[in-house]
C-alpha positions in Angstrom: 84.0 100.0 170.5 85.2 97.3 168.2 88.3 96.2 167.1 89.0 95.7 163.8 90.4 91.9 162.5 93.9 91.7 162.1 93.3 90.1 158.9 91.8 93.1 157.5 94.0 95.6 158.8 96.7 93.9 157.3 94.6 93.9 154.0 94.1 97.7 153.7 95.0 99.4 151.3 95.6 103.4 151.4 96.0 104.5 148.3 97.1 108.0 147.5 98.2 110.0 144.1 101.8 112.0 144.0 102.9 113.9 140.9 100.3 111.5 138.3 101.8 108.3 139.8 100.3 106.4 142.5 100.9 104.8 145.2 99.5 102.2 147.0 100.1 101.9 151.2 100.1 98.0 151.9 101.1 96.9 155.7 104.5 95.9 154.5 105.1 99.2 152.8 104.6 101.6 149.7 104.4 100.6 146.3 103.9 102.6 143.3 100.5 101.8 141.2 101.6 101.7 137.2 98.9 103.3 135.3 97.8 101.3 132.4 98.6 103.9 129.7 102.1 104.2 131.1 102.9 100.1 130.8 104.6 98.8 128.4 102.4 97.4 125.1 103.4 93.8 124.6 102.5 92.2 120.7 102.9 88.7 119.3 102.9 87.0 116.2 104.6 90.4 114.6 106.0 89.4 110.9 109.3 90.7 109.7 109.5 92.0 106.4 112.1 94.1 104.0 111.6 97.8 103.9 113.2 98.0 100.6 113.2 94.9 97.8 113.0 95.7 94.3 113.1 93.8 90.9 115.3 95.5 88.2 114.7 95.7 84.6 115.9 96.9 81.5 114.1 100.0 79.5 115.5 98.3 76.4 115.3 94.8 74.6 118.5 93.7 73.5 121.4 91.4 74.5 123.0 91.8 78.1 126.6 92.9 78.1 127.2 92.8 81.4 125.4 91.5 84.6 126.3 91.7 88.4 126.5 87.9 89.0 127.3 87.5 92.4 124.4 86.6 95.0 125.4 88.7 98.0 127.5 90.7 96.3 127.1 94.3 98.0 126.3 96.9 95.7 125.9 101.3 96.5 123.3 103.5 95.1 123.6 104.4 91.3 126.1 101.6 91.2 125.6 99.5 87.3 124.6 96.3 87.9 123.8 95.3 84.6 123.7 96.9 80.6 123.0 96.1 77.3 124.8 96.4 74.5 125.7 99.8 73.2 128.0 100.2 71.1 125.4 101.8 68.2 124.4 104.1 70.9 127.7 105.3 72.0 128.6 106.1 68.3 126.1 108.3 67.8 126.6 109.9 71.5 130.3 110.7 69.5 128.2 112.4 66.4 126.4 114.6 68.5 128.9 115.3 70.9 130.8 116.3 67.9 128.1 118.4 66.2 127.7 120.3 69.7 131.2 121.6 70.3 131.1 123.2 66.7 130.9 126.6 66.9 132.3 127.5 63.5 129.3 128.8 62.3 128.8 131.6 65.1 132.6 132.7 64.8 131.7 132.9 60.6 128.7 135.2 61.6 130.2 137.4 64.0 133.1 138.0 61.1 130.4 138.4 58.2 128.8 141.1 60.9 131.4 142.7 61.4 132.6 143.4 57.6 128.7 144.4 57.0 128.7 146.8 59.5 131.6 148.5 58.5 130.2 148.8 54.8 127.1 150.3 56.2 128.9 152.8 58.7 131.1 153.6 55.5 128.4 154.6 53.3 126.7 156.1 55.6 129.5 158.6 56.7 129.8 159.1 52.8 127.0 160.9 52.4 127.2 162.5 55.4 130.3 164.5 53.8 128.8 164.6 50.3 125.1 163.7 50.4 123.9 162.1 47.5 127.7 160.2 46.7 126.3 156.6 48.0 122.5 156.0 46.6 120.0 156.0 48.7 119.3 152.7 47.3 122.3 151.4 48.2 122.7 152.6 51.5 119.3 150.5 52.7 120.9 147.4 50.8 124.0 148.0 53.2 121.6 148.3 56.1 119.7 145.5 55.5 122.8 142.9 54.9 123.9 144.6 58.5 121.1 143.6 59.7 121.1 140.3 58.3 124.6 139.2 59.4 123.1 139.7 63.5 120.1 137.5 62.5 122.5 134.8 61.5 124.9 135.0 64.2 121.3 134.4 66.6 120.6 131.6 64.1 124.2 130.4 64.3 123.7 130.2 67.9 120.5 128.3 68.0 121.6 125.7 66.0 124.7 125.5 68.3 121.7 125.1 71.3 119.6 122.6 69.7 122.8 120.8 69.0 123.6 120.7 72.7 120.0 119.5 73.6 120.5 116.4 71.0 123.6 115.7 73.4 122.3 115.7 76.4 118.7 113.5 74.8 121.7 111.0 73.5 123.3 110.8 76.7 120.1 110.6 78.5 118.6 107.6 75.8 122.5 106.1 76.2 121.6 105.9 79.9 119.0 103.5 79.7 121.0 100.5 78.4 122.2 100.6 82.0 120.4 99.1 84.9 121.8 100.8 88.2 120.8 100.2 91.8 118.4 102.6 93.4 119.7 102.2 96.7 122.5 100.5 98.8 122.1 96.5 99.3 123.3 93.6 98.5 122.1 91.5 94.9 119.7 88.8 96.4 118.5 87.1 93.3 119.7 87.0 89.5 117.3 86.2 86.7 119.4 86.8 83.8 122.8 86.0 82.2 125.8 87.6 80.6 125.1 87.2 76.4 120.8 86.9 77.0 118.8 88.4 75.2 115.9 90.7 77.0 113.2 92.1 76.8 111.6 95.6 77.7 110.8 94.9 80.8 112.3 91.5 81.8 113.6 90.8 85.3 117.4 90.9 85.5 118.6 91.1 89.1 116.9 91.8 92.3 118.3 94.4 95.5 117.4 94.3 99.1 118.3 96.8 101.8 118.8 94.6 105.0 120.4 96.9 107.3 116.6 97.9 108.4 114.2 95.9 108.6 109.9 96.1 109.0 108.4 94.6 112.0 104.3 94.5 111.5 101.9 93.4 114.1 98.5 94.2 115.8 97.5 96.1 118.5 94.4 95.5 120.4 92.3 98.2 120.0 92.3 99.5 123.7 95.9 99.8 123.4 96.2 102.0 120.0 95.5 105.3 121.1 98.3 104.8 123.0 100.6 104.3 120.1 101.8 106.7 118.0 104.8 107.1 115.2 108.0 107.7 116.9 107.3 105.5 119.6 110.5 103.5 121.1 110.3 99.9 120.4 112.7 97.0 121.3 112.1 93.0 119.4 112.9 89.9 120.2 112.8 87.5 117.8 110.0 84.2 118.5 110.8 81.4 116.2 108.0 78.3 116.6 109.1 74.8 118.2 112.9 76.1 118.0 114.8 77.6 121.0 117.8 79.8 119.6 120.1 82.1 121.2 119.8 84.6 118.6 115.9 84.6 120.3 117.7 86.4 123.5 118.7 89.4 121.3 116.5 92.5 121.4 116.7 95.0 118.5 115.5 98.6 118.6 113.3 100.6 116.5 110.6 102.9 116.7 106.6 102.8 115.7 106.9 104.3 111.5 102.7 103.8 111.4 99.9 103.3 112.9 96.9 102.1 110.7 93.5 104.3 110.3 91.8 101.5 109.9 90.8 98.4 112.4 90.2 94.7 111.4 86.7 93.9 111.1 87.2 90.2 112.6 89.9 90.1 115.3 89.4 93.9 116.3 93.3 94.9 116.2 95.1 97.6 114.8 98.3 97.5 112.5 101.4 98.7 113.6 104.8 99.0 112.1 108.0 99.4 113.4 111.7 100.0 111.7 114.0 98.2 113.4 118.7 98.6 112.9 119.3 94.9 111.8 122.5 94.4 114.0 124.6 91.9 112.0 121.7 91.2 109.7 120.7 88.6 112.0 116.8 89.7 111.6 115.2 88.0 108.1 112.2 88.6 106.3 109.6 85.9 107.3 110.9 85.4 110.8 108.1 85.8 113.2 108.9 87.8 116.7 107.9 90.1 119.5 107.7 93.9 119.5 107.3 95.8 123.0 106.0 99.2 122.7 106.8 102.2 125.0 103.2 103.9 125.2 102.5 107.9 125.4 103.0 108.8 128.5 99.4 110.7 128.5 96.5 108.7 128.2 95.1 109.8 124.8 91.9 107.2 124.7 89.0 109.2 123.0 86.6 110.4 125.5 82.9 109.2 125.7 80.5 111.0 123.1 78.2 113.4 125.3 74.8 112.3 124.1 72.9 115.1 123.1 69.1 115.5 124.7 65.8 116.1 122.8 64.2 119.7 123.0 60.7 119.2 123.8 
């Protein structure tokens, strides 16, 4: 019978599968086999970008009366950072403000009602104890200026309604000499001046959130089924010709989307991550890496079953 080499029996390799995971029997021991769909995804070259970044404008033209004027200066949501000058508009907020809370007219009606009534119930009782005293005549002439004084009191009070919708239009059109943030951030950029004069429209001061930030790269395509939103992620950043220890700090996230769509030349999907920006050390621009946690089931698309001809 022959004996094996000892080379090869050192070199085989029993390899057996326990609960999905593998392992793989080597003559110095066991080790466990990682399946490629439960490895970690490793991209490059991923671009860092602001989630949220606006311009603000004014509705109005006119002259500014007050702008936020600090670069850096943090600013909450709804918070003014900049308005034009009101003062017409908040004189004719007074007027109508004013005009709404009167409610003379309805307490007038309600009295005029009340007196007409009474004259009608009067003559009405009248000739219910001596038919014939009141006219007929005059009895419908009661009736009807009874009925009239309830048609004014509901005219009273629609005038009083329409008077309270005019308030609320000229504190809504008072509103829009003000610029206020949308959201919390800090004032990046400022474009216009105390005592300018702008247009509808015009840039005036620019917000950014940095306290998360976007991470976008590409996966390869063999890699993207096993990506999905919600997936943990953890970035370094991976500044070019610059070593920096800020470069040793990882930041974690998780996949926002993947992309429906691949690129035609290099074959990759996109992915994007949101990432907490500890210390707002990450900036837009900054180039680094993202590491994916995969699904932990393989969710490749299987083969197409090619159908066969009927002859």
């Amino acid at each position: 019978m022959k004996q094996w080499p000892r080379m090869c029996t050192i070199g085989l390799l029993l390899v057996i599968s326990i609960g999905g995971v593998r392992i793989r029997e080597t003559a110095w021991g066991a080790e466990p086999v990682v399946p490629a769909e439960h490895r970690p995804i490793e991209i490059g070259h991923c671009r860092l970008k602001l989630i949220h970044e606006v311009v603000l404008a004014s509705d109005r033209a006119g002259i500014l009366d007050f702008v936020e004027d600090r670069e850096g200066a943090p600013v909450v949501k709804g918070q003014q950072v900049a308005r034009i000058k009101d003062d017409a508009a908040q004189a004719s907020l007074a007027i109508v403000a004013k005009e709404a809370e009167n409610d003379v007219e309805i307490r007038f009606s309600r009295k005029s009602s009340e007196v007409a009534e009474a004259e009608f119930l009067k003559s009405r009782e009248a000739n219910l104890s001596v038919p014939g005293v009141i006219p007929e005549f005059e009895v419908r002439r009661l009736k009807l200026a009874f009925e009239r004084s309830i048609l004014e009191i509901e005219q009273a009070e629609y005038r009083k309604a329409i008077n309270e919708m005019k308030l609320n239009e000229a504190r809504a059109q008072l509103k829009t000499f003000r610029v206020e943030a949308p959201f919390d951030g800090l004032v990046t950029r400022i474009h216009k001046q105390q005592g300018e004069a702008v247009r509808q429209g015009d840039p005036i001061v620019e917000i950014a959130d940095t306290r998360h930030v976007r991470v976008e790269g590409y996966v390869n395509l063999r890699d993207s089924w096993q990506v999905q939103p919600g997936a943990a992620v953890a970035v370094q950043l991976d500044i070019p010709d610059v070593e920096l220890e800020v470069e040793d700090l990882v930041f974690k996230g998780q996949v926002v989307y993947v992309d429906v769509k691949v690129q035609p030349v290099t074959g990759g999907v996109r992915v994007y991550a949101e990432v907490v920006n500890r210390g707002n050390i990450l900036r837009a621009g900054l180039t680094a890496r993202m590491t994916i946690a995969p699904l932990r089931q393989r969710t490749t698309p299987a083969a197409p079953v090619q159908a066969r001809s009927i002859r």
